[in-house]
C-alpha positions as CSV (number, residue, x, y, z in Angstrom):
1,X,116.1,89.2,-0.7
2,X,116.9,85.8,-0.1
3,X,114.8,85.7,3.2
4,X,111.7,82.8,2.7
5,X,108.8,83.4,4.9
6,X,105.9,80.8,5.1
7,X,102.8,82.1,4.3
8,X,100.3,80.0,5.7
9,X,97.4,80.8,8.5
10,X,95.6,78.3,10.9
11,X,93.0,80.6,10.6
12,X,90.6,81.5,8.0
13,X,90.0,85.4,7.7
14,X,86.5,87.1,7.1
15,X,86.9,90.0,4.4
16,X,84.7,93.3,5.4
17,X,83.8,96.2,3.1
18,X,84.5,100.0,3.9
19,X,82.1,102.8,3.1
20,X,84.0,106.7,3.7
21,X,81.5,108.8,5.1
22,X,81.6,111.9,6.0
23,X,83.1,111.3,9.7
24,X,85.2,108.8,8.7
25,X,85.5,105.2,7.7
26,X,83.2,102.3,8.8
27,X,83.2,98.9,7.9
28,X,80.6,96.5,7.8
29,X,80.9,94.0,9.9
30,X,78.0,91.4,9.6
31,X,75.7,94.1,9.4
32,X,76.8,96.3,11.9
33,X,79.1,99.2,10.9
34,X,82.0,100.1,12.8
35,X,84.3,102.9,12.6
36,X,88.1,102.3,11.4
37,X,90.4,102.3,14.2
38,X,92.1,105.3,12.1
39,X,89.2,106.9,12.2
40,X,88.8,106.8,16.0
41,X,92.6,108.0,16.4
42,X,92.3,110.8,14.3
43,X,88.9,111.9,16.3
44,X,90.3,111.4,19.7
45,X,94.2,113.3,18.8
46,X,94.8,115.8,21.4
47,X,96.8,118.9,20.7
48,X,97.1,121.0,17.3
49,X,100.3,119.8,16.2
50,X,98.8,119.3,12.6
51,X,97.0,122.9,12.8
52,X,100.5,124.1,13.6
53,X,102.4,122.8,10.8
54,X,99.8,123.5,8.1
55,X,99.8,127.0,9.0
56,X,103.6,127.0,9.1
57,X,104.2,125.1,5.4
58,X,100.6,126.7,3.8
59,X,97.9,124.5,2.7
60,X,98.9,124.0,-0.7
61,X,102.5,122.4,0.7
62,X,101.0,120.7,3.1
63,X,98.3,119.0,1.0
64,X,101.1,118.4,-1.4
65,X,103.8,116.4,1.3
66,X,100.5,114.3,2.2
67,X,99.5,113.2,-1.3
68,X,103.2,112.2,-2.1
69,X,103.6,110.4,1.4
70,X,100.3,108.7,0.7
71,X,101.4,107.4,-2.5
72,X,104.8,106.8,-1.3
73,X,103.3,104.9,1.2
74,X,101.2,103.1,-0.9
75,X,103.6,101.8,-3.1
76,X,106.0,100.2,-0.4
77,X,102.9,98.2,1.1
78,X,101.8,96.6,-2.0
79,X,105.4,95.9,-3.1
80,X,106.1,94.6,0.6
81,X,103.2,92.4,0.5
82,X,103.9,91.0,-2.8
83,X,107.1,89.5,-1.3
84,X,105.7,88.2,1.7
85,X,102.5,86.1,-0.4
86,X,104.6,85.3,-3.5
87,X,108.2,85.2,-2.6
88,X,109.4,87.8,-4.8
89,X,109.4,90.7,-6.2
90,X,107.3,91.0,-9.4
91,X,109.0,92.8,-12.8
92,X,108.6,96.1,-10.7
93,X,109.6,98.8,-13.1
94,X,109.0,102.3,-11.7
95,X,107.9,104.9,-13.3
96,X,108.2,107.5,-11.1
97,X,110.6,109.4,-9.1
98,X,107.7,108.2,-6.1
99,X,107.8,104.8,-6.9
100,X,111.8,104.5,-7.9
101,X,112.0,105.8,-4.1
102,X,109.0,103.5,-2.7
103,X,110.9,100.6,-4.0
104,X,114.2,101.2,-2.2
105,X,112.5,101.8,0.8
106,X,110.9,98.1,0.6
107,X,113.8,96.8,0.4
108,X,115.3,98.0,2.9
109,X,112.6,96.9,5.1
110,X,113.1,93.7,3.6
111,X,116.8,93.5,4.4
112,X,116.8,94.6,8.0
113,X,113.0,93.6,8.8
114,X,111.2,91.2,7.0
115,X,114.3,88.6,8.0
116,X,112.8,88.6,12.0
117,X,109.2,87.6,10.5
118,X,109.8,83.3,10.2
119,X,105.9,82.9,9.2
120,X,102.7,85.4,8.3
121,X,99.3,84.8,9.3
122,X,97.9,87.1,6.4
123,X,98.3,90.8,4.6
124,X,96.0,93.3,4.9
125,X,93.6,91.1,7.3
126,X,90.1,92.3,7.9
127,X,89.4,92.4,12.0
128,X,86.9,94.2,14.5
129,X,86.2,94.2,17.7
130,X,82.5,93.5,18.2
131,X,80.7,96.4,18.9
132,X,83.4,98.8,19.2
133,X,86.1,99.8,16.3
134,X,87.2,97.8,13.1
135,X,90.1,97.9,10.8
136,X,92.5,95.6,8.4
137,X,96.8,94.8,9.9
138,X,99.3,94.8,7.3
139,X,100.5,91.9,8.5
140,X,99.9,89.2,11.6
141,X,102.6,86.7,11.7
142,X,105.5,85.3,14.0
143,X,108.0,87.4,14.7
144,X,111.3,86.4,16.8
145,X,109.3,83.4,17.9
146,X,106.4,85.6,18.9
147,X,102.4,86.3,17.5
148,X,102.5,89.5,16.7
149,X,101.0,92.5,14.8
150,X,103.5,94.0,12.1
151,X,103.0,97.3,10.1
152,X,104.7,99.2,7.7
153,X,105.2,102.8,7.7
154,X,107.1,105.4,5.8
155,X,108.3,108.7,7.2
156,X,109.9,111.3,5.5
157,X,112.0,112.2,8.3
158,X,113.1,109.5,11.4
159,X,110.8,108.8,14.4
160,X,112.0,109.5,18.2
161,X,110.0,106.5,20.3
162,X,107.6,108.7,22.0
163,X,106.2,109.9,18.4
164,X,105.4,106.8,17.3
165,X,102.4,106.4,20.9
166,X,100.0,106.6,18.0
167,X,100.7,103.7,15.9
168,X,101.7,101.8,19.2
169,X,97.8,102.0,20.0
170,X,97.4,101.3,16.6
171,X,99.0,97.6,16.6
172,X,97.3,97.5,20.0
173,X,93.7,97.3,18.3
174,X,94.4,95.1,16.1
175,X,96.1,92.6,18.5
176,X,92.8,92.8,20.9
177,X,90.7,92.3,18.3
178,X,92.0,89.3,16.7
179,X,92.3,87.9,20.5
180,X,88.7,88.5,21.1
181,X,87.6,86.7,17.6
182,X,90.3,83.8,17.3
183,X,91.1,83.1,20.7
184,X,94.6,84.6,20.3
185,X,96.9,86.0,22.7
186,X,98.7,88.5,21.0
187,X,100.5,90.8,23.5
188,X,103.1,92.2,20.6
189,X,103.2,94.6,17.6
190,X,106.1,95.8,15.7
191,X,106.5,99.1,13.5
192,X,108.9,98.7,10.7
193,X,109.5,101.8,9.6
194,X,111.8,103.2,6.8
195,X,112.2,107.1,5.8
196,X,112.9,108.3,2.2
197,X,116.4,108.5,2.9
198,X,116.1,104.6,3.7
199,X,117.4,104.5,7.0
200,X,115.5,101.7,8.8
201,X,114.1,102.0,12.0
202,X,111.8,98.9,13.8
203,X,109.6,99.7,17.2
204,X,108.8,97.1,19.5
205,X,105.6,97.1,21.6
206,X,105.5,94.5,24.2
207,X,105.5,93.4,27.5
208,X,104.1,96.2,30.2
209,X,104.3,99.1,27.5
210,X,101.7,97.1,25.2
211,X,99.6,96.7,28.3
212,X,99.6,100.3,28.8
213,X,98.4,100.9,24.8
214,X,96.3,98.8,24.8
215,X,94.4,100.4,27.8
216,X,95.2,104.1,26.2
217,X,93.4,102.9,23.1
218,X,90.4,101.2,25.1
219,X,90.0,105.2,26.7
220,X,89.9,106.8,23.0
221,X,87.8,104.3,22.1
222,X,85.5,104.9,24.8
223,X,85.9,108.7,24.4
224,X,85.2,108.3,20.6
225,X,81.3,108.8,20.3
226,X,79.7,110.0,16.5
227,X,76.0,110.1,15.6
228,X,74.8,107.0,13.7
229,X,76.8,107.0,10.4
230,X,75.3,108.0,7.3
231,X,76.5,107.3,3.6
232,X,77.9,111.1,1.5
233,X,75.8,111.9,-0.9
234,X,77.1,110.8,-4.1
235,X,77.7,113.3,-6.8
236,X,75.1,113.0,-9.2
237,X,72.5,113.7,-6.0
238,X,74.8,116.9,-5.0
């Protein structure tokens, strides 16, 4: 990829740590922990799609499609981000049949994606909302002239625009949230989204549409509600 993105921020971003409890993730945000906005999405889904297609591929199949997508998915991020902050792609030797397939799918993201993005903000960028939700973007950065929120995502089959309402609310959150701590106005988010069999696919949310996420997520934020959040117990106290 010969595409050169400028990696530089006018802002300086916080870092927050995580805790996984047992209904979900929080972060600490200056001493007041807020759930992950994937956390909140998963609590407030409607409908038993999921429930449907475990019980169709079996638990063990199931559990196994998720663990390789996870680690699929894995792998493009940090290769992706390694680009965007150094320029290049490290000495990347897979040694998989997972990360051999990770690695295409990167660059094809880089190819037909990455070359819209002029300048990036930051990777992987810590952000909350106070009082409400946090969470970290894969990537905030100027695309086609525009602030926007960018993420990554893998799919092992392609997306139709309506299945993709999720992640839609997803970029949403992050967008208010940087707005509400830096002053932004951040009205778009993009999904660049590859499947295994590399074919590229890029979702933009803007305009009238990103108005209407951004008010669906505010309602499932709203709707989300979990007791105070206490750490698992660890395994030598089990």
């Amino acid at each position: 990829m010969k595409h050169k993105i400028l990696y530089e921020s006018p802002y300086e971003y916080g870092v927050f740590s995580s805790e996984d409890m047992q209904s979900g993730r929080f972060y600490d945000c200056n001493g007041v922990k807020l759930p992950s906005v994937t956390t909140i999405l998963s609590g407030t889904k409607e409908g038993d799609f999921l429930k449907k297609w475990i019980d169709k591929v079996g638990e063990e199949e199931a559990e196994r499609i998720r663990t390789e997508a996870a680690t699929r998915g894995s792998y493009m991020h940090d290769i992706l981000e390694n680009q965007i902050v150094n320029g290049d792609i490290w000495d990347f030797k897979p040694r998989n049949a997972e990360e051999k397939r990770a690695y295409k799918m990167a660059c094809t993201i880089m190819d037909q994606g990455l070359p819209n993005v002029s300048q990036v903000y930051g990777c992987e960028i810590s952000l909350y909302y106070p009082d409400k939700y946090a969470g970290k973007a894969d990537v905030i950065g100027v695309h086609n002239d525009d602030l926007s929120i960018m993420d990554f995502k893998q799919t092992n089959k392609p997306k139709r625009r309506q299945w993709v309402w999720d992640y839609f609310q997803q970029l949403a959150a992050y967008a208010l949230a940087h707005n509400e701590l830096y002053g932004t106005d951040i009205q778009k988010g993009v999904v660049m989204m590859c499947s295994v069999d590399c074919l590229y696919q890029e979702f933009v949310l803007e305009g009238d549409e990103f108005k209407r996420a951004a008010e669906a997520w505010m309602e499932r934020v709203e709707k989300f509600s979990l007791p105070d959040p206490e750490p698992q117990d660890s395994p030598q106290d089990s």
